[in-house]
C-alpha positions as CSV (number, residue, x, y, z in Angstrom):
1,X,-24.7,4.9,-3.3
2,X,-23.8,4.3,0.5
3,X,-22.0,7.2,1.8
4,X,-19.0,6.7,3.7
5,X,-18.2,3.9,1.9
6,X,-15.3,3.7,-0.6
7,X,-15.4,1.6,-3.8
8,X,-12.3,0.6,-4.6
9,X,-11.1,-1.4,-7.5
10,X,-12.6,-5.1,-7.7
11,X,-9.4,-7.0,-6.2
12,X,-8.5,-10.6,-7.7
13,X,-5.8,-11.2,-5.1
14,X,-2.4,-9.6,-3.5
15,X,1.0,-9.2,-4.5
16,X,3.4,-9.0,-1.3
17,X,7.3,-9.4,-0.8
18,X,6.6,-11.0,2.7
19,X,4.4,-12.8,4.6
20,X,3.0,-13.2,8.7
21,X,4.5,-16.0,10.3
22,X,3.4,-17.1,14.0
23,X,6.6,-17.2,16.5
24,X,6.2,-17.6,20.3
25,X,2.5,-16.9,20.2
26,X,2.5,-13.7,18.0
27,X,2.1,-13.5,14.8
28,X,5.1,-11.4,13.1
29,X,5.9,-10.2,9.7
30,X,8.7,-12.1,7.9
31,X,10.6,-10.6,4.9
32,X,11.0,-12.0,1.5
33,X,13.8,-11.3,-1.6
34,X,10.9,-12.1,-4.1
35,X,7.2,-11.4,-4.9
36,X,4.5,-14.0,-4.1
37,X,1.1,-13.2,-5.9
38,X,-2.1,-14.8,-3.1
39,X,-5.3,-15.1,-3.5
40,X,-8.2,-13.0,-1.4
41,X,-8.3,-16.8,0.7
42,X,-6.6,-17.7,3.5
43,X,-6.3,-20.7,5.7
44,X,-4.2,-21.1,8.9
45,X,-1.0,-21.7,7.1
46,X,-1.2,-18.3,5.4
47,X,-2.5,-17.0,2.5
48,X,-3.5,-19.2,-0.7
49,X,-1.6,-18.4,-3.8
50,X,-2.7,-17.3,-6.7
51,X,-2.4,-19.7,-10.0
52,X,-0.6,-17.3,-11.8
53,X,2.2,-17.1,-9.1
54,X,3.3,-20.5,-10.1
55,X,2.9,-20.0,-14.0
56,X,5.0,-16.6,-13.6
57,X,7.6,-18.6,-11.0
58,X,8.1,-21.4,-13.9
59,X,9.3,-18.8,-16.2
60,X,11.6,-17.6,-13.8
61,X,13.4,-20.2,-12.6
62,X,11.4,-20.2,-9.7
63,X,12.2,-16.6,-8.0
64,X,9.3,-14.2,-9.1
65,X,10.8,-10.6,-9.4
66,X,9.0,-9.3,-12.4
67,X,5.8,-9.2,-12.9
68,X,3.7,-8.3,-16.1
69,X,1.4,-5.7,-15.7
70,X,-0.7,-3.0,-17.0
71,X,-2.5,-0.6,-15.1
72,X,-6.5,0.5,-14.8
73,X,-5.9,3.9,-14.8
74,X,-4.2,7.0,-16.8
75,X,-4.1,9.0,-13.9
76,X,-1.2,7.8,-11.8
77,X,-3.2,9.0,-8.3
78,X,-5.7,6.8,-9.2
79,X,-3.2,3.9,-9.7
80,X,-1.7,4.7,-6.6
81,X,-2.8,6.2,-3.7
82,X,-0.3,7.4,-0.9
83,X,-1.2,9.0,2.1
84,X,-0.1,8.9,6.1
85,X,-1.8,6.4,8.2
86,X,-2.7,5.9,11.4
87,X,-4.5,2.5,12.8
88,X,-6.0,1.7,16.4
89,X,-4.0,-1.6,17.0
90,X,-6.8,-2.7,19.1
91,X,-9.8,-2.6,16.5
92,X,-7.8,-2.1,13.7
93,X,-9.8,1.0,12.6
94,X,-7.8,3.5,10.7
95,X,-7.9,6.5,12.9
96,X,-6.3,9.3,10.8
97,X,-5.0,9.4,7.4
98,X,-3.4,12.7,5.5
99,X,-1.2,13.9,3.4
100,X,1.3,16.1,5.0
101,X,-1.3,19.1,4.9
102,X,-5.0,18.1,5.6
103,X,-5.8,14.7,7.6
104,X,-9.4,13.3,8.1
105,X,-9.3,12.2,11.6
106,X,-12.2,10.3,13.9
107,X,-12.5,12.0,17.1
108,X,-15.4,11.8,19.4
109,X,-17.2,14.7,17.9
110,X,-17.3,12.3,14.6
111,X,-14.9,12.8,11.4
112,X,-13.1,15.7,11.4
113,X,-10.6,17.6,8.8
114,X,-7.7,18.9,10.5
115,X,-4.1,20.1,9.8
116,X,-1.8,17.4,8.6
117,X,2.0,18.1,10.2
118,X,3.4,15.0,8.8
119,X,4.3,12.3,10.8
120,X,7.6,13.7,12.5
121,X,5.7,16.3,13.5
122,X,2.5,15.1,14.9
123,X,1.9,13.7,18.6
124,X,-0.4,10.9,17.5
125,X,2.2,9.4,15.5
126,X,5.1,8.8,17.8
127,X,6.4,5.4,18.4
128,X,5.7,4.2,14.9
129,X,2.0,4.9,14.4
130,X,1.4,6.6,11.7
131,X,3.8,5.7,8.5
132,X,3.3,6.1,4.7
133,X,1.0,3.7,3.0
134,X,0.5,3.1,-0.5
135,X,-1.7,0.9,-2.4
136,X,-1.1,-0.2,-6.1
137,X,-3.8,-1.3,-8.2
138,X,-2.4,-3.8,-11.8
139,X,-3.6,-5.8,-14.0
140,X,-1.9,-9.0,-14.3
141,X,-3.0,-11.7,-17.0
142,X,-6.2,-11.3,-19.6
143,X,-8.8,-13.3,-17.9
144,X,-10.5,-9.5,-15.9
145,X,-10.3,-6.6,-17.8
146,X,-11.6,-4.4,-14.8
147,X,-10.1,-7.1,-11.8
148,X,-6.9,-6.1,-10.2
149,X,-4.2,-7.5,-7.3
150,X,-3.5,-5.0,-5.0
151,X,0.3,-4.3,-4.0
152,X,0.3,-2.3,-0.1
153,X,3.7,-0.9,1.2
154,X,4.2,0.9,4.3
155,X,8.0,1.1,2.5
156,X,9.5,4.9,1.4
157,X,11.6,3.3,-1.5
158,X,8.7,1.9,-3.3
159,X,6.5,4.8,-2.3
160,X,8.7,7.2,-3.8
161,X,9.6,5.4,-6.9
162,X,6.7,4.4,-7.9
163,X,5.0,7.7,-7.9
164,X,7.9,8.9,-10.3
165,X,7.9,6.3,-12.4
166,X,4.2,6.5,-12.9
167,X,4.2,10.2,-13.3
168,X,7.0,9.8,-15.9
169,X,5.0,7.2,-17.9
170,X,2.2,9.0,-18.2
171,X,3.8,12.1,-19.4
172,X,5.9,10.6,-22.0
173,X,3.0,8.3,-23.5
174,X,0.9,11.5,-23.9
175,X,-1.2,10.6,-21.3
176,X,-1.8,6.4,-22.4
177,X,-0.7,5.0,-19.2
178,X,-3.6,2.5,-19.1
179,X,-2.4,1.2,-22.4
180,X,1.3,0.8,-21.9
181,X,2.9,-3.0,-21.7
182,X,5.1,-2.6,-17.9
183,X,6.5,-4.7,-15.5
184,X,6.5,-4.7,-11.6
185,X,10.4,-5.4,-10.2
186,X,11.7,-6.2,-7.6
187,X,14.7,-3.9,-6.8
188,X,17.2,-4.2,-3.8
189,X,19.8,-1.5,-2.3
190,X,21.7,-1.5,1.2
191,X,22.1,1.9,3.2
192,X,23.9,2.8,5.9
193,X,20.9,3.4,7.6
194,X,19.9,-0.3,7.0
195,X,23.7,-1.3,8.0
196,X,24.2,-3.4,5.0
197,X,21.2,-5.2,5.1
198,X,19.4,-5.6,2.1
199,X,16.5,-3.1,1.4
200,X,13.8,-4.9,-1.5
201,X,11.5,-2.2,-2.9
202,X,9.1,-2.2,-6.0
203,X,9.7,-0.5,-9.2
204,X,7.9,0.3,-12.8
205,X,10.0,-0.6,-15.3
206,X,9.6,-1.8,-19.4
207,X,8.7,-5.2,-19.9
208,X,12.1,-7.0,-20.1
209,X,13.3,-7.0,-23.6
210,X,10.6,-4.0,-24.6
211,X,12.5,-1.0,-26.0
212,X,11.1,2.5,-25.4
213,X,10.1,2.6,-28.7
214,X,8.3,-0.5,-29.0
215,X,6.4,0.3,-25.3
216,X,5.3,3.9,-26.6
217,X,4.3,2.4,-30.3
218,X,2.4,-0.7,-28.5
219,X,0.7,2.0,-26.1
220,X,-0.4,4.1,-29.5
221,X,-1.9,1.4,-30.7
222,X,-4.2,-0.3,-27.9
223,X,-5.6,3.3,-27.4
224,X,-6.3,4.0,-31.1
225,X,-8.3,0.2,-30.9
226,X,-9.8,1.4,-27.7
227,X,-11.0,4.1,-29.0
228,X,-12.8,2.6,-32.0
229,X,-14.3,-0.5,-29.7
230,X,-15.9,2.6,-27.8
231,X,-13.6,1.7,-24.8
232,X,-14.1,5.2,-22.5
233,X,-11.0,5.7,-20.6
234,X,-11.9,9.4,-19.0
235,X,-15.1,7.9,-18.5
236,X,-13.1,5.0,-16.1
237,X,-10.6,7.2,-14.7
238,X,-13.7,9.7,-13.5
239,X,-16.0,6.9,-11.9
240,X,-12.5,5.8,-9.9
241,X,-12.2,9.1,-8.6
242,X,-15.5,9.5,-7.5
243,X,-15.8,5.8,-5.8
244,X,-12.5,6.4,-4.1
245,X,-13.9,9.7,-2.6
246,X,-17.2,8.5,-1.3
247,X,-15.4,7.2,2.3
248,X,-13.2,9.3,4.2
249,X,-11.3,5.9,4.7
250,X,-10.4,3.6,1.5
251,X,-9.8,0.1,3.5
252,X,-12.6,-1.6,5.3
253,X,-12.8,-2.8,8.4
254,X,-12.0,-6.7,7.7
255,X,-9.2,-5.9,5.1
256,X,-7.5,-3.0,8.2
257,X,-6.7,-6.3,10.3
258,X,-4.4,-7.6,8.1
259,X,-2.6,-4.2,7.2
260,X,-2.2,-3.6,11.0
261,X,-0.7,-6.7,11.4
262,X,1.8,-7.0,8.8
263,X,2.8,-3.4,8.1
264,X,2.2,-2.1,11.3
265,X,3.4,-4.4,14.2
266,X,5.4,-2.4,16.2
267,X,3.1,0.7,16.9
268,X,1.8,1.2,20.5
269,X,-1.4,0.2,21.1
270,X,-2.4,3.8,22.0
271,X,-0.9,7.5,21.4
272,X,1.5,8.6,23.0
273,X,0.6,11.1,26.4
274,X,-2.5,8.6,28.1
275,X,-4.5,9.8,25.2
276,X,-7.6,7.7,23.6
277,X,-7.2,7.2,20.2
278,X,-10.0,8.7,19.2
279,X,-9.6,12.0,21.3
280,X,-9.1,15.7,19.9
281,X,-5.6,16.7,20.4
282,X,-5.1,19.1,22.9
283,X,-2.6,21.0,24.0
284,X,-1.8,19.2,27.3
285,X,-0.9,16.4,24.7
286,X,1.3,17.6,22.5
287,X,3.4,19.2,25.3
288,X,3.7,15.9,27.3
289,X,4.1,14.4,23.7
290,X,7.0,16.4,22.8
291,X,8.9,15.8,26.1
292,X,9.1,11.8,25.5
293,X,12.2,10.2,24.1
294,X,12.1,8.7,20.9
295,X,12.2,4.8,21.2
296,X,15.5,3.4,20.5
297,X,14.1,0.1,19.5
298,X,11.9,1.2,16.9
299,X,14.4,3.1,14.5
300,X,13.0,5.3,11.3
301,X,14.7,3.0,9.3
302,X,12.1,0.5,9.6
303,X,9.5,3.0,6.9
304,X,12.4,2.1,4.2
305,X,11.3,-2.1,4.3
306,X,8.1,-3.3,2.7
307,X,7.5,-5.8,6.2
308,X,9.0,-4.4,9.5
309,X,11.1,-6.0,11.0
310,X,10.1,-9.0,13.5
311,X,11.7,-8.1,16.3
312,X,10.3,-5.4,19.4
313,X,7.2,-6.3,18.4
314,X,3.5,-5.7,19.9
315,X,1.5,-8.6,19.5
316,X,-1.6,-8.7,16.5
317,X,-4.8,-7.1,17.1
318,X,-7.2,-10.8,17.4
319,X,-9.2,-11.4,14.4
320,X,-12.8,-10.2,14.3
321,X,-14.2,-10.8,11.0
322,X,-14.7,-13.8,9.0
323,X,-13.3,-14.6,5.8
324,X,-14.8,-16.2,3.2
């Protein structure tokens, strides 16, 4: 096994509630009321979607906001994975990524574990660097038992709710999350942070018309024939674990370009204080850190949208790697 490397999930395609549109020469995230499932191809209109997107759309009247799922994994870290993130808008590179108490970080002396203060907190991620990012793993259709699309959300509300919902799931189907029948939803709220604008965020729900009853009972039941066909579920849920944790970062170099540029557009290019990206903090730093004013144009409120908005905007790093 190469070390340093992370193996993730084999990925059939993307499930996004936005897309990257070009406008005056930069290439800016645009929002969406509605999910659009892509394949892993893109041309220069965009991405290439996915033929289930247009089967799911036909039974919905043509706005896809549920989505039939189930998921890989029992355990809900597995299914998703949350953490802070910090990128290097000029490679692209993921520079730091922690949860609120440790953070692996590159610095020049190589990777480093250090203290996590959260973003608030920490001078690197001023100005809109570092944000929450998730990643959600589902199956969608029968065709790949073990291939999954791959749902990424810089947003707080679908953070937030899907870790609960998740968490809830697995308790009350003594521990059969793999197994239960779900759905992906599209939910929307306004705030007065948000000053009335629609917020969209992603939710777990039952399968529309699925009572609890009839979820729990179908759950029972595809784990009892699991069982017998000698399906090993610990057995899955253990080799995840241990393929996630063989790289200190979980998205590669190719797949980072197109994270920094649709959930994190309006980041500096560096730090904040004149530092290099990859430098050790010091304590210079953080006190020059500390005394500079929060940016008015790039408000908090921004973490609570699945796509940023397009305006104040820095422009994408260029693309350095070749798709297929």
């Amino acid at each position: 096994m190469l070390k340093g490397l992370a193996i993730t999930p084999p990925i059939l395609g993307r499930i996004a509630i936005g897309k990257v549109v070009e406008h005056n020469g930069k290439r800016l995230p645009q929002k969406d009321d509605q999910f659009t499932l892509t394949s892993q191809l893109q041309t220069k209109e965009g991405w290439i979607r996915h033929p289930l997107d247009e089967q799911l759309r036909a039974e919905q009247e043509g706005k896809l906001r549920q989505i039939p799922i189930r998921l890989l994994f029992n355990d809900p870290e597995l299914n998703l994975r949350a953490e802070y993130a910090l990128f290097d808008r000029q490679t692209a590179r993921p520079l730091c990524v922690g949860d609120g108490e440790q953070c692996k970080r590159r610095t020049r002396e190589g990777m480093e574990t250090l203290p996590c203060p959260a973003p608030d907190a920490c001078p690197l991620a001023q100005g809109g660097a570092c944000k929450p990012y998730g990643r959600l793993n589902v199956l969608i259709g029968d065709d790949d038992p073990l291939g999954s699309f791959i749902f990424r959300t810089t947003g707080f509300n679908s953070i937030r709710t899907l870790a609960a919902r998740l968490a809830y799931f697995k308790a009350i189907s003594g521990n059969r999350l793999a197994c239960m029948p779900l759905e992906l939803r599209l939910r929307g709220k306004s705030t007065r942070q948000s000053r009335g604008t629609p917020i969209f965020y992603v939710d777990i729900t039952l399968r529309e018309g699925w009572t609890l009853e009839e979820t729990l009972a179908e759950a029972q039941r595809l784990d009892d024939w699991h069982q017998q066909a000698g399906f090993d579920q610990k057995a899955l849920d253990r080799a995840a674990k241990a393929g996630f944790a063989n790289g200190a970062f979980e998205d590669s170099a190719e797949e980072s370009i197109d994270v920094v540029e649709e959930f994190y557009p309006d980041a500096p290019d560096h730090p904040p204080g004149g530092q290099e990206p990859n430098a050790p903090v010091t304590l210079a730093n953080k006190l020059q850190a500390k005394s500079q004013p929060q940016d008015p144009a790039n408000p908090e409120a921004s973490t609570e949208d699945e796509t940023p908005p397009s305006s104040n905007t820095q422009p994408a790093p260029q693309r350095q790697a070749k798709r297929a």
